[in-house]
C-alpha positions as CSV (number, residue, x, y, z in Angstrom):
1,X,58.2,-78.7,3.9
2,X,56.7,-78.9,7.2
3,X,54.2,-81.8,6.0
4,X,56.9,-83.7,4.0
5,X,58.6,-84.1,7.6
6,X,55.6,-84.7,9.1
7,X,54.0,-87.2,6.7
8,X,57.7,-89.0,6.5
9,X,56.8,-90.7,9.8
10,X,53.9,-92.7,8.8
11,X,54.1,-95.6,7.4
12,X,53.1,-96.6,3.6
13,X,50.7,-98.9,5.0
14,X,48.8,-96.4,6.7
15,X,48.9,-94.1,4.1
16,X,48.0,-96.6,1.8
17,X,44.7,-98.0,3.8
18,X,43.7,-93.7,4.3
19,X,43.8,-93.2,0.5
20,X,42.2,-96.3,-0.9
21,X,38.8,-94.5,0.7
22,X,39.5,-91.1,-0.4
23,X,39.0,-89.3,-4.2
24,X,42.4,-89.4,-6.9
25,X,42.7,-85.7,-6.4
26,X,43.0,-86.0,-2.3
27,X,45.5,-89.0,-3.3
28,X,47.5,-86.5,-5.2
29,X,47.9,-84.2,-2.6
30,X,48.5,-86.7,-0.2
31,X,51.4,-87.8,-2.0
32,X,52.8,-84.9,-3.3
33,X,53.9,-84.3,-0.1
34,X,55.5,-87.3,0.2
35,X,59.6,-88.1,-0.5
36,X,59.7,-90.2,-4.2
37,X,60.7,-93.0,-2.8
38,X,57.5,-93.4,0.2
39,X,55.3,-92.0,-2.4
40,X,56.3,-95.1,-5.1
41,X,56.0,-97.6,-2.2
42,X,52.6,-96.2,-1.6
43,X,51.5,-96.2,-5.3
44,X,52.6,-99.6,-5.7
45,X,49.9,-100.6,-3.1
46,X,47.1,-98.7,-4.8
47,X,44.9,-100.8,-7.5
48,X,46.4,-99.9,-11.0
49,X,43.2,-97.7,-12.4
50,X,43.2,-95.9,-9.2
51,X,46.8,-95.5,-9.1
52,X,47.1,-94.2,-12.6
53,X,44.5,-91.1,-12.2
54,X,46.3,-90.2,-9.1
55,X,49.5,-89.8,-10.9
56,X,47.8,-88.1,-13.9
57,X,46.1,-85.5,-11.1
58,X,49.6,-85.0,-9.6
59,X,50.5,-84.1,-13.1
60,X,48.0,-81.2,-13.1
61,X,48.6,-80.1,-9.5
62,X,49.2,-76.2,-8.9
63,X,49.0,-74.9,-5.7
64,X,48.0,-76.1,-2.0
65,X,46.6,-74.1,0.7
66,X,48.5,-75.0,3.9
67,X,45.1,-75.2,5.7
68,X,44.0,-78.3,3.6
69,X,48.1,-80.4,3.9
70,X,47.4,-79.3,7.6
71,X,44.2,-81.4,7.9
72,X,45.4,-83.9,5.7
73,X,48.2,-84.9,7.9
74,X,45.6,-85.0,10.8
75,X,43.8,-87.1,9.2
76,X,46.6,-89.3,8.1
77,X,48.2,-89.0,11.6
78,X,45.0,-89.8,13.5
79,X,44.3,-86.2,14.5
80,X,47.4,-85.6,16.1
81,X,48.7,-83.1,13.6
C-alpha cells in the first residue's frame, strides 16, 4: 500500500488533469490505487464516456507489477516518486 499513501497526497485535480491525457486502462491503475472516496472525486471530473471504460477496465484488473505503480506515482508526483 505503499502507492495508496503515496498517491493520497495529491490532489484530485492533479490526478484528474494527468489522466485526461493518458489511455482507460492507465486510468484504471491509477485509480485503483486510490482510497474510494479520492478515486470518486476524481471520476467525477473525468468526461462520462471516458469515465465509464475506466471503471469497466478496473472491473477486469488482475495484477500490477510494482515497477509500473512505481512510475506512475512519478509521473503523477512530478518525478519525485
Amino acid at each position: 500500500m505503499l502507492f495508496r499513501s503515496k498517491l493520497s497526497f495529491i490532489k484530485p485535480e492533479q490526478i484528474t488533469a494527468f489522466l485526461k491525457n493518458e489511455y482507460p486502462q492507465t486510468a484504471a491503475v491509477v485509480l485503483s490505487q486510490l482510497r474510494p472516496e479520492q478515486a470518486s472525486r476524481v471520476l467525477a471530473r473525468l468526461p462520462t464516456d471516458f469515465a465509464t471504460d475506466v471503471v469497466d477496465r478496473m472491473l477486469r484488473l488482475e495484477g500490477i507489477a510494482p515497477e509500473v505503480l512505481a512510475r506512475l506515482v512519478a509521473a503523477l508526483d512530478g518525478g519525485a516518486a
